[in-house]
C-alpha positions as CSV (number, residue, x, y, z in Angstrom):
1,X,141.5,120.6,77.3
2,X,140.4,124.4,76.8
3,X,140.4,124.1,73.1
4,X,138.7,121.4,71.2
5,X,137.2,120.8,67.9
6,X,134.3,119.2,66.8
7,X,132.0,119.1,63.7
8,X,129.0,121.4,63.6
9,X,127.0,119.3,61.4
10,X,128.1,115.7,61.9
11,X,125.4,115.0,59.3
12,X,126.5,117.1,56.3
13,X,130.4,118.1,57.8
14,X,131.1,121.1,55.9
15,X,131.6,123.4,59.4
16,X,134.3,122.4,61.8
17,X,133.8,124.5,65.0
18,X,136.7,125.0,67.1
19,X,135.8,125.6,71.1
20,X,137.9,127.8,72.8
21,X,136.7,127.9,77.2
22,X,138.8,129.7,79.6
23,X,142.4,129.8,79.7
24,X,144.2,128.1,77.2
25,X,147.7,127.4,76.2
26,X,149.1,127.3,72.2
27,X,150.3,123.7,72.6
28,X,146.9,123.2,72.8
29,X,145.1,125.3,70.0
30,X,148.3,123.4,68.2
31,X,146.9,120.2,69.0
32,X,143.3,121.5,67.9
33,X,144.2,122.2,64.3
34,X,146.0,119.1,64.2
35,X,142.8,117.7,65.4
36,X,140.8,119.4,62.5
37,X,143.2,119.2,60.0
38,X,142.5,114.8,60.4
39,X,138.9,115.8,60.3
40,X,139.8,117.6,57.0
41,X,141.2,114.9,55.5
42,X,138.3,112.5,56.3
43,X,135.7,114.1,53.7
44,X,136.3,115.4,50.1
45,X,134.9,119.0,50.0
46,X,135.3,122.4,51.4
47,X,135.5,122.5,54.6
48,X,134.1,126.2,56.3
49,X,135.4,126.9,60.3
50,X,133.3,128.4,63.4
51,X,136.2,129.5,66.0
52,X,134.1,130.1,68.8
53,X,136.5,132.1,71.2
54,X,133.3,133.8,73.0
55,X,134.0,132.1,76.5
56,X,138.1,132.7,76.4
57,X,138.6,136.1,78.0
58,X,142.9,136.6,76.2
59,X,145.4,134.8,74.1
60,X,147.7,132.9,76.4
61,X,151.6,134.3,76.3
62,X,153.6,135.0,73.2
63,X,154.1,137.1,70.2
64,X,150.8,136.6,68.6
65,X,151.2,137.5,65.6
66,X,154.0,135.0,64.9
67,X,151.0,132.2,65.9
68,X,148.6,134.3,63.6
69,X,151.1,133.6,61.0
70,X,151.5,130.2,61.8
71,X,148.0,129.9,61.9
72,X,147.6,131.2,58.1
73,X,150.0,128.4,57.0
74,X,148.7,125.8,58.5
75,X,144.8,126.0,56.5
76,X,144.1,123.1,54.9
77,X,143.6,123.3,51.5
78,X,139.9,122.4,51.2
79,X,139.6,125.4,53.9
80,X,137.1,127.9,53.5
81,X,135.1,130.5,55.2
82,X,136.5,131.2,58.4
83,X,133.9,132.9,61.5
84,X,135.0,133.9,64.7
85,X,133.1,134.4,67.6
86,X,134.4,137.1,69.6
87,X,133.3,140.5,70.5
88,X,137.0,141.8,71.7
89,X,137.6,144.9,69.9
90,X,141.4,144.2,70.0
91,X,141.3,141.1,69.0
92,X,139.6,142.6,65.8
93,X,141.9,145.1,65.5
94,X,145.0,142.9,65.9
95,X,143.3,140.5,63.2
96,X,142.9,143.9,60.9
97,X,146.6,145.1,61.3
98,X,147.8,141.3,60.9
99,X,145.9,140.9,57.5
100,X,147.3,144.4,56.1
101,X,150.9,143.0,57.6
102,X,150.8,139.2,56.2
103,X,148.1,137.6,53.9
104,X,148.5,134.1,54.3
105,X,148.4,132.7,50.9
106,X,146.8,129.5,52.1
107,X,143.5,131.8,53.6
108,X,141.6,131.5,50.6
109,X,138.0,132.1,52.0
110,X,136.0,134.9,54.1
111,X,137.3,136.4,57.4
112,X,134.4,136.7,59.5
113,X,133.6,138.3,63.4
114,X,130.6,137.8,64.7
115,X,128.8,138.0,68.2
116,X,127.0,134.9,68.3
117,X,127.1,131.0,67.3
118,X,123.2,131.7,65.4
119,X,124.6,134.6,63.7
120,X,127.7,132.4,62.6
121,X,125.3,130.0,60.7
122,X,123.7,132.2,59.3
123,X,126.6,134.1,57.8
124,X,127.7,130.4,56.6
125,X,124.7,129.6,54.9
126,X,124.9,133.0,52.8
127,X,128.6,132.7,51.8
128,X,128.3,129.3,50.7
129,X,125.2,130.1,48.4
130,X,127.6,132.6,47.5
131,X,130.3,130.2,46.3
132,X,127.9,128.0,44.8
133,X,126.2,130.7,42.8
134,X,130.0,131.5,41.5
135,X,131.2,128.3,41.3
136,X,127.5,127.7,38.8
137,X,128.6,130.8,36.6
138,X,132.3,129.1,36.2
139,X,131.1,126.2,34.9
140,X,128.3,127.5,33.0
């Protein structure tokens, strides 16, 4: 399969990183959130996503957008931060024009593109001390 997903820290499971190698078809980045929604549902808290698309060089055919928006409406609640890895320039700019477009309700947390998986933890680690330092004053 071109696009799995797997947890990033099996210890702790609060990233969920999606693979995405080569060519690829949307049956299976279908069965790949299916996948991670069942990995959701298998631990209580937020759950943040790394969607590693660095080593797939297109989306396969179809009107992405319409698969953008089912994307959106298929986060699981606990969902938050989501990073992607990809440097594609139209890909961003697609992303951009979708998000002005259509908001999915459901995508609660951060939008991130980044150029590399190190830089992706990274950026995790600072918006969840983010969240925890707002979620603190909310309780406080």
């Amino acid at each position: 399969m071109a696009v799995c997903v797997v947890w990033d820290d099996e210890a702790t499971k609060q990233t969920l990183h999606y693979i995405y190698e080569g060519s690829w078809t949307w049956d299976e980045h279908y069965q790949a959130i299916k996948d991670g929604l069942a990995l959701f549902d298998t631990v209580p808290h937020i759950v943040d996503m790394i969607v590693d698309m660095s080593q797939s060089p297109k989306f396969p055919p179809g009107n992405v957008f319409s698969h953008f928006r089912s994307i959106g409406n298929l986060y699981h609640a606990r969902a938050g931060h989501t990073i992607i890895l990809n440097e594609n320039a139209f890909l961003r700019s697609m992303f951009t024009t979708f998000n002005k477009i259509y908001k999915p309700n459901r995508v609660t947390g951060k939008v991130v593109f980044v150029a590399d998986l190190d830089e992706a933890r990274k950026i995790l680690v600072q918006l969840r001390q983010s969240r925890l330092e707002a979620e603190n004053k909310t309780s406080s």
